[in-house]
C-alpha positions as a Markdown table, in Angstrom:
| # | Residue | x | y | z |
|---|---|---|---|---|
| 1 | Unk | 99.1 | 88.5 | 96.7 |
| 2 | Unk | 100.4 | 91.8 | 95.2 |
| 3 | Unk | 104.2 | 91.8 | 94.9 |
| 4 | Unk | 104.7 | 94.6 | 97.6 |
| 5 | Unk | 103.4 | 92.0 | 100.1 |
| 6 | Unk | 105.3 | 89.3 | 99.0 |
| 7 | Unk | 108.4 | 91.4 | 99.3 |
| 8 | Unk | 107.3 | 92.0 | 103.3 |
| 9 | Unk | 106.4 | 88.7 | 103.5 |
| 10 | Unk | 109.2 | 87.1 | 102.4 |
| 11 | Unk | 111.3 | 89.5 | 104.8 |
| 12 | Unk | 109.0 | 87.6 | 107.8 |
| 13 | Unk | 110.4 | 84.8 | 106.7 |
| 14 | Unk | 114.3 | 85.4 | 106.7 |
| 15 | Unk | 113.4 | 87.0 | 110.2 |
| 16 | Unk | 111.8 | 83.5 | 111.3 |
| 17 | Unk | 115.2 | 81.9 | 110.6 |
| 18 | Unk | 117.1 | 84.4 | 112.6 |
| 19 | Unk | 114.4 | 84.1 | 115.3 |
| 20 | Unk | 114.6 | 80.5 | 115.2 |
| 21 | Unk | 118.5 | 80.6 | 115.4 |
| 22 | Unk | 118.4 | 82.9 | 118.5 |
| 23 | Unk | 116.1 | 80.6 | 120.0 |
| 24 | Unk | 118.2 | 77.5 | 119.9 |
| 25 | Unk | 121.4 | 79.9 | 121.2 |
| 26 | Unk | 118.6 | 81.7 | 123.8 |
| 27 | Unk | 118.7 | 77.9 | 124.8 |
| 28 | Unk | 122.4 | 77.3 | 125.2 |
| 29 | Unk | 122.9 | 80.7 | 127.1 |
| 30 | Unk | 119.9 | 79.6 | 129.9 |
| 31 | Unk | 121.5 | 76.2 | 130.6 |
| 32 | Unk | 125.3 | 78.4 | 130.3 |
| 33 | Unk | 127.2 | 78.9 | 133.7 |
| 34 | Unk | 130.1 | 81.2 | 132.0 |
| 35 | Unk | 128.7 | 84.7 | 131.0 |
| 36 | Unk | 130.3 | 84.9 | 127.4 |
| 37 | Unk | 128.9 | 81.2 | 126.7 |
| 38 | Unk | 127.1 | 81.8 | 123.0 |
| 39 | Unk | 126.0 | 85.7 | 124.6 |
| 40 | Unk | 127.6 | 87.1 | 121.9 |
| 41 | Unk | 125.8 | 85.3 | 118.9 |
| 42 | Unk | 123.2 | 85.9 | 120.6 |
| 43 | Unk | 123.7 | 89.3 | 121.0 |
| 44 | Unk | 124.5 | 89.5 | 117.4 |
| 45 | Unk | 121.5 | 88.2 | 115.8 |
| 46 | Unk | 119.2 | 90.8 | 117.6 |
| 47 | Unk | 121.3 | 93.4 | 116.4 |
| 48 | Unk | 120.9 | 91.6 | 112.8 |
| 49 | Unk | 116.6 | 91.5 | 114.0 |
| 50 | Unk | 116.9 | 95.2 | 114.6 |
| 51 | Unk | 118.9 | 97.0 | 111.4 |
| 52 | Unk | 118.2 | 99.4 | 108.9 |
| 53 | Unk | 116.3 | 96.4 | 106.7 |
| 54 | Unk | 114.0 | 95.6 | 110.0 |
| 55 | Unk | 113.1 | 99.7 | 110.1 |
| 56 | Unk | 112.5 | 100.0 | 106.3 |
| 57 | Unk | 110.5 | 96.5 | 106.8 |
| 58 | Unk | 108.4 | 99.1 | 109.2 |
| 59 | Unk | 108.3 | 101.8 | 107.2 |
| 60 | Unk | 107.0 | 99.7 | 104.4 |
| 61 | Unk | 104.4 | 98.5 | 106.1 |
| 62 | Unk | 103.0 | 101.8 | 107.4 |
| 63 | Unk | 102.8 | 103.1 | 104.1 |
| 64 | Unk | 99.8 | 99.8 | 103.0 |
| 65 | Unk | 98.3 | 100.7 | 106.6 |
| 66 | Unk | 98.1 | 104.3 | 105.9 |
| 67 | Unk | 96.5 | 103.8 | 102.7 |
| 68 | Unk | 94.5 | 101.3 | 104.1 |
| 69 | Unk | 93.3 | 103.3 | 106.6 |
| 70 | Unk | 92.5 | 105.9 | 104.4 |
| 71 | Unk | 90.2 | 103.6 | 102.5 |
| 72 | Unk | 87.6 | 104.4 | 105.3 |
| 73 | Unk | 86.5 | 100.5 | 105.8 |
| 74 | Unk | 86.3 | 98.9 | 108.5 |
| 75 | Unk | 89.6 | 97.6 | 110.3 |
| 76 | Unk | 90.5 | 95.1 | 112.1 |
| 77 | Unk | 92.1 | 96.1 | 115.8 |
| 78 | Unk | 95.2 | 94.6 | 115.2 |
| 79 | Unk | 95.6 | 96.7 | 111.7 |
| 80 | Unk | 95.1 | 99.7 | 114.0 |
| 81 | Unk | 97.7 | 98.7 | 116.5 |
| 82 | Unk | 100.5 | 97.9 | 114.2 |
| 83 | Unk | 101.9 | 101.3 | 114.3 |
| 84 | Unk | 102.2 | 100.7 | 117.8 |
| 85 | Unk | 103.7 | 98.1 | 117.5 |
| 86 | Unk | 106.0 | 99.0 | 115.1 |
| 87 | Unk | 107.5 | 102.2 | 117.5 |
| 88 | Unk | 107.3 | 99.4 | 120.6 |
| 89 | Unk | 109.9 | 97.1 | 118.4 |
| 90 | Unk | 112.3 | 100.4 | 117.9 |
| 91 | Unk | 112.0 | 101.0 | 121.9 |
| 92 | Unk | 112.1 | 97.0 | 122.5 |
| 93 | Unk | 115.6 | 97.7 | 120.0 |
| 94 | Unk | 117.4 | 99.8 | 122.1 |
| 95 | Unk | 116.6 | 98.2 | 125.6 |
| 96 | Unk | 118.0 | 95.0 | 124.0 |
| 97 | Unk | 120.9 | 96.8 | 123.1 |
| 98 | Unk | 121.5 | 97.6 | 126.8 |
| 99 | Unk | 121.3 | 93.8 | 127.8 |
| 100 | Unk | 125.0 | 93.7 | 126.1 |
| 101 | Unk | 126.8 | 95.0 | 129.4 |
| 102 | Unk | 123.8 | 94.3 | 131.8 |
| 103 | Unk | 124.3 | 92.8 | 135.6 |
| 104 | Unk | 121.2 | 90.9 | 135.0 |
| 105 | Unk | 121.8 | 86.8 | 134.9 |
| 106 | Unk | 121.5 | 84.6 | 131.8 |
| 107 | Unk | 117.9 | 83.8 | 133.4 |
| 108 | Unk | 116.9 | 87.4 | 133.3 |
| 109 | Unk | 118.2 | 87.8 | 129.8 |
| 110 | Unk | 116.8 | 84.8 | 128.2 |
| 111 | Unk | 113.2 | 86.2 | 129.9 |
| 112 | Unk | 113.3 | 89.2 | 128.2 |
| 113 | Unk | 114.2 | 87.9 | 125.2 |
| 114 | Unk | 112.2 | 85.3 | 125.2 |
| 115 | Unk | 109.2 | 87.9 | 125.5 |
| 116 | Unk | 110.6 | 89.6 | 122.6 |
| 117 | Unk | 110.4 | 86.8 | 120.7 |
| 118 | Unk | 106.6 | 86.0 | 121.9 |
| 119 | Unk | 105.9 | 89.6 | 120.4 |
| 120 | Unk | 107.3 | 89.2 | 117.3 |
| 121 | Unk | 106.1 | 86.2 | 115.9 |
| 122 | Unk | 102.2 | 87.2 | 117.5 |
| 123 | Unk | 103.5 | 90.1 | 115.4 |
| 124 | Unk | 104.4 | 88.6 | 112.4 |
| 125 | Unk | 100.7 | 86.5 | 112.4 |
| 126 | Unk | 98.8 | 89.0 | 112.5 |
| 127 | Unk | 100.2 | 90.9 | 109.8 |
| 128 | Unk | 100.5 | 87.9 | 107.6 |
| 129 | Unk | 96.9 | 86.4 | 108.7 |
| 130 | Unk | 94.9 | 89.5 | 109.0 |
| 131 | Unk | 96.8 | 92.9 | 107.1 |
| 132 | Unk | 98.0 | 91.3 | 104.5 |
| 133 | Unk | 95.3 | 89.8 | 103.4 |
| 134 | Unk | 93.2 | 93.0 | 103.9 |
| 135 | Unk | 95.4 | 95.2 | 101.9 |
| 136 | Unk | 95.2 | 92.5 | 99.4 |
| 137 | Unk | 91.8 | 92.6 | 99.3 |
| 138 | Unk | 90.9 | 96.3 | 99.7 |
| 139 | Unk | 93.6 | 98.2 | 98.0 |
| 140 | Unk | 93.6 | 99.2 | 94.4 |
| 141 | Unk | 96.1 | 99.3 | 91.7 |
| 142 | Unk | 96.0 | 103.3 | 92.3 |
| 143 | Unk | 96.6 | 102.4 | 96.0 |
| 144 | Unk | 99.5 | 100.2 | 95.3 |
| 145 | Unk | 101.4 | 102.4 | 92.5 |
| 146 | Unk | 101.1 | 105.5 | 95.4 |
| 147 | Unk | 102.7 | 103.6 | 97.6 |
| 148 | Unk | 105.2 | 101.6 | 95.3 |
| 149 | Unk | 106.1 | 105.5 | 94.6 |
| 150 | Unk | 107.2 | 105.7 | 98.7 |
| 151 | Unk | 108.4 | 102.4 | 98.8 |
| 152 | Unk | 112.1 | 102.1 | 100.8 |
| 153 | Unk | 114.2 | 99.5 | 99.2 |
């Protein structure tokens, strides 16, 4: 696996943790009857999910797609949709920022988080199961050094 990938996939896996984290609080807040009951950690680890790391983390990724693309093979769908998906987890960002002072119950909440949480990790496995190890396969060390050139660290 060429370093560059290693690098993004060993930011999937810090993200897993925090994921995994949120879950267990995601879990505390649906059974909570007080409104401030663990809301605020969870709260806190999507803003940690959705920083400046998480939109380099994007940004880093385009840049293998787009050369990837460029290669002129054929591409799986999911390698064509993940710059969709990558601008759906900024907008998914900010209308999880506005759950903060929402009127909507903890049962609401969890929902939609709980879908976020879906997305990301069908996210995460098909980057890591099917981009990846494209990129891997298909790009060359030209490839790699143009976009170790762009690279955001």
């Amino acid at each position: 696996m060429h370093a560059l990938l290693k690098e993004l996939y060993d930011y999937h896996h810090d993200a897993s943790k925090v994921i995994d984290e949120l879950s267990v609080l995601l879990n505390h807040l649906k059974q909570a009857t007080s409104p401030l009951v663990d809301s605020q950690a969870v709260f806190h680890l999507l803003s940690v999910l959705h920083s400046d790391e998480e939109r380099q983390h994007h940004q880093n990724e385009e840049l293998i797609r787009k050369q990837l693309v460029a290669r002129e093979i054929p591409l799986h769908p999911r390698i064509q949709d993940l710059e969709n998906d990558h601008n759906g987890f900024d907008r998914i960002a900010d209308h999880l920022k506005l759950l903060v002072d929402s009127e909507l119950s903890h049962k609401e909440i969890s929902a939609i988080i709980d879908d976020y949480i879906l997305k990301y990790y069908d996210h995460i496995d098909g980057e890591e199961n099917i981009f990846f190890p494209m990129a891997d396969k298909y790009l060359s060390d030209l490839d790699w050094q143009e976009i170790k050139n762009q690279w955001q660290s």
